[in-house]
C-alpha positions as a printed NumPy array, in Angstrom:
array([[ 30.226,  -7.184,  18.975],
       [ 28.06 ,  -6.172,  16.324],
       [ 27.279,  -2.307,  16.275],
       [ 23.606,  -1.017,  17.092],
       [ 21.645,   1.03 ,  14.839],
       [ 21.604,   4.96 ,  16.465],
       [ 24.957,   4.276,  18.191],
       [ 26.814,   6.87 ,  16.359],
       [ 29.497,   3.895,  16.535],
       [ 28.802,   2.646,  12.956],
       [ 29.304,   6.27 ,  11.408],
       [ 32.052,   6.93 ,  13.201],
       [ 31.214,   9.185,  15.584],
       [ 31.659,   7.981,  18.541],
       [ 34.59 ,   5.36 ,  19.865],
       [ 34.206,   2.452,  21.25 ],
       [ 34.341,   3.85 ,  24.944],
       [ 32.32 ,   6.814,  23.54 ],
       [ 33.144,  10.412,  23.945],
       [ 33.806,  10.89 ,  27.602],
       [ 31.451,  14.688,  27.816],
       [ 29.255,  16.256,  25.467],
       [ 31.995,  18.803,  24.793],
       [ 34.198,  15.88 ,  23.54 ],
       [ 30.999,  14.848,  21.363],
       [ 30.447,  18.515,  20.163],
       [ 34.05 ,  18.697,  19.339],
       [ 34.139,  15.353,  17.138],
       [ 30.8  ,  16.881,  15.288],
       [ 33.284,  19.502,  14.765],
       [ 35.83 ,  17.808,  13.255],
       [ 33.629,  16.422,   9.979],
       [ 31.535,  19.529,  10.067],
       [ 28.547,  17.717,  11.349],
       [ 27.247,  20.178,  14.116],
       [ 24.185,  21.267,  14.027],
       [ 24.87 ,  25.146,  15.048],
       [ 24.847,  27.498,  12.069],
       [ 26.903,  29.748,  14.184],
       [ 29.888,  28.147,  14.806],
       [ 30.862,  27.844,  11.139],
       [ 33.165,  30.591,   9.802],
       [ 32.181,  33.514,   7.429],
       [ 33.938,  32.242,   4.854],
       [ 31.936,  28.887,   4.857],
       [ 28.487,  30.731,   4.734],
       [ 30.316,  33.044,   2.257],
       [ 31.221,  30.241,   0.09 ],
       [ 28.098,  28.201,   0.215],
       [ 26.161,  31.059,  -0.631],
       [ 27.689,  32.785,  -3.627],
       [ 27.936,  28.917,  -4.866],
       [ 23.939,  28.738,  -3.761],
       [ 24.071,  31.537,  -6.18 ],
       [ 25.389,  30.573,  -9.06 ],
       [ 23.242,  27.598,  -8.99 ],
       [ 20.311,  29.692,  -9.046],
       [ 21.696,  32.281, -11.211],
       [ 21.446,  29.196, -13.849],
       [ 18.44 ,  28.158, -13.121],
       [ 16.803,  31.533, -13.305],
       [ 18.47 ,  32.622, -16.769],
       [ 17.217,  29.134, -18.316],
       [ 13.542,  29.863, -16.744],
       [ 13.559,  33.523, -18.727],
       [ 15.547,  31.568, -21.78 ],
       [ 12.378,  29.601, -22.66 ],
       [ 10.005,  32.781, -22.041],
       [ 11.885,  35.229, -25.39 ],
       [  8.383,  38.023, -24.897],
       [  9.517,  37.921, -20.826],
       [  8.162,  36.648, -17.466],
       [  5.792,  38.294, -15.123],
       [  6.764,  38.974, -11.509],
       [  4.571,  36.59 ,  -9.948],
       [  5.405,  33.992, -12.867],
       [  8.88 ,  34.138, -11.372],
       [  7.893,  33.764,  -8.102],
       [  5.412,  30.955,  -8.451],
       [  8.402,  29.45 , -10.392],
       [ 11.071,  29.644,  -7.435],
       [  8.824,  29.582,  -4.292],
       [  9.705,  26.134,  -3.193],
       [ 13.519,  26.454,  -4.484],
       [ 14.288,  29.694,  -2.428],
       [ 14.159,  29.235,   1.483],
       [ 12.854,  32.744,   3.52 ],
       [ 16.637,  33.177,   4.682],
       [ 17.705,  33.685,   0.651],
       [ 14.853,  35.996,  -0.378],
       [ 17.106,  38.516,  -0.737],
       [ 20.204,  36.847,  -2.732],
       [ 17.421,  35.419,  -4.604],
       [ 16.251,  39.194,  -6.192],
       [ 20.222,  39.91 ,  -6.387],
       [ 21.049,  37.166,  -8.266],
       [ 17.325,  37.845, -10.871],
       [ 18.933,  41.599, -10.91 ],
       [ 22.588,  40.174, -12.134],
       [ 20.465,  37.836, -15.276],
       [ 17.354,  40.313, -15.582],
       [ 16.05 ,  43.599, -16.172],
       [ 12.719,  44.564, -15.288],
       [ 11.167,  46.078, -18.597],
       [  7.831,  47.217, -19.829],
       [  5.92 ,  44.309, -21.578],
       [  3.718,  44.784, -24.54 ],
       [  0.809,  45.152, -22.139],
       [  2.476,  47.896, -20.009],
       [  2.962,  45.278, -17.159],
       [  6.637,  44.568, -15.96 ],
       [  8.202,  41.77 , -17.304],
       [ 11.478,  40.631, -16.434],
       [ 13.751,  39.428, -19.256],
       [ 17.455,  37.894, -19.719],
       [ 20.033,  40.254, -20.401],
       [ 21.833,  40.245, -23.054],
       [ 25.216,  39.   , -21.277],
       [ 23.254,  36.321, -21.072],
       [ 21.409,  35.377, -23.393],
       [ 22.626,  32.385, -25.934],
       [ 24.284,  33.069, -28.827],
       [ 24.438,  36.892, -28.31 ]])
């Protein structure tokens, strides 16, 4: 017969005779990593996907501060990043500014953050 939208059937889900309990269910979910419970997956994943969350952002912060040579204001930064970093990675977000950045004095005596010099290109 042909399969119904919201079945679970046509994504595979769910077998024909469907899972027999919702533990069965759970534990198919399981299987492709499709649960919806942060805490059943292992250190290690969250490790993973957040050093390579990271990285990402690592990126795009040192190519922000690449385009701004005098340096970038706090709140510059922030306004920058505010829809890009979720509450829950506030803090790897200022770890991962502190690994590209240092916080200097500008010309005006405000801070200003600015690449350093690991990475900036060609130096």
């Amino acid at each position: 017969g042909a399969r119904k939208f919201g079945s679970g059937e046509s994504a595979g889900v769910v077998n024909r005779a469907g899972p027999s309990s919702s533990a069965e269910l759970l534990e198919q979910l399981r299987t492709r990593g499709l649960d919806a419970d942060p805490a059943s997956r292992s250190q290690t994943d969250v490790d993973r996907e957040n050093h390579d969350w990271a990285l990402l952002l690592m990126e795009d912060i040192r190519a922000f501060l690449a385009a701004a040579p005098d340096g970038v204001s706090t709140s510059s930064i922030l306004g920058a990043f505010k829809y890009k970093v979720p509450d829950y990675r506030q803090e790897l977000f200022r770890t991962s500014l502190k690994q590209v950045a240092s916080l200097n004095k500008g010309a005006s005596g405000a801070g200003v953050w600015e690449l350093k010099r690991a990475f900036r290109n060609g130096t």
